[in-house]
N, C-alpha and C positions, 0 to 999 in steps of 0.2 A: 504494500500500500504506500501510497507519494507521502509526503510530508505532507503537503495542505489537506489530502484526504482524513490522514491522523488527526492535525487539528482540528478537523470541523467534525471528526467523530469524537473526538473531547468535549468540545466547546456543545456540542447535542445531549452530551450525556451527563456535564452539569446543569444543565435546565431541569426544571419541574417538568412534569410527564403531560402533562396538556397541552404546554410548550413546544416540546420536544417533538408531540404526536403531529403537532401543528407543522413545523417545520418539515418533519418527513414527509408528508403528505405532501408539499409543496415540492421538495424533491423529487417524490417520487412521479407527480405530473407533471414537472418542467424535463422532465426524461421518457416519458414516453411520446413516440413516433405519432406529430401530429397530423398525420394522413396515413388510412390502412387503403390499400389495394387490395383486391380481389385475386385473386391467382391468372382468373381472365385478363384482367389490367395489367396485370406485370407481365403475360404473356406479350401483350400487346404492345405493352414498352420494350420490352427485348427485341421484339420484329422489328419497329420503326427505329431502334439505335441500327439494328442490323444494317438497316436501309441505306441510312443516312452514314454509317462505315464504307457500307461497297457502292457509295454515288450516288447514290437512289432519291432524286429530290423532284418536284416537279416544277415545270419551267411557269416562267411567269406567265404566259400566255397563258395555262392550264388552272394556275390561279386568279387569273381577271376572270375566265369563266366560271369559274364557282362565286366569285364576288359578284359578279352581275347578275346571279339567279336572285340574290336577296335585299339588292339595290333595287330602291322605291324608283321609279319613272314619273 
C-alpha cells in the first residue's frame, strides 16, 4: 500500500464510525465506473475502434447525406 493510501486509512480510522461510514461511502462512489455498457455496446465499440485502426471512416460526402435527411427545408 502507497504512503498516502496508509494515511488516509489512518486518518479514517480515527474518526467516529458515522464519520468514517460517511466518508467510505463517498469513496466508495467516486470509484465506481460512471457509465456500465452492455456486452452489446462494448461489442460495438470494439468493431468501430477496429474500423477506425484499418481506415475505415466515411467520406464527407456520405456524411452530408445522413445530415440532410434531418435538416429542416
Amino acid at each position: 500500500m502507497s504512503s498516502i493510501v496508509e494515511q488516509a486509512v489512518s486518518a479514517l480510522q480515527k474518526l467516529p464510525a458515522d464519520r468514517r461510514d460517511e466518508l467510505s461511502q463517498i469513496i466508495v462512489e467516486a470509484t465506481k465506473p460512471s457509465i456500465r455498457y452492455s456486452t452489446e455496446q462494448l461489442s460495438g465499440i470494439d468493431a468501430a475502434i477496429a474500423e477506425a485502426d484499418a481506415g475505415e471512416f466515411v467520406s464527407s460526402k456520405e456524411i452530408a447525406a445522413v445530415f440532410s435527411r434531418f435538416r429542416k427545408v
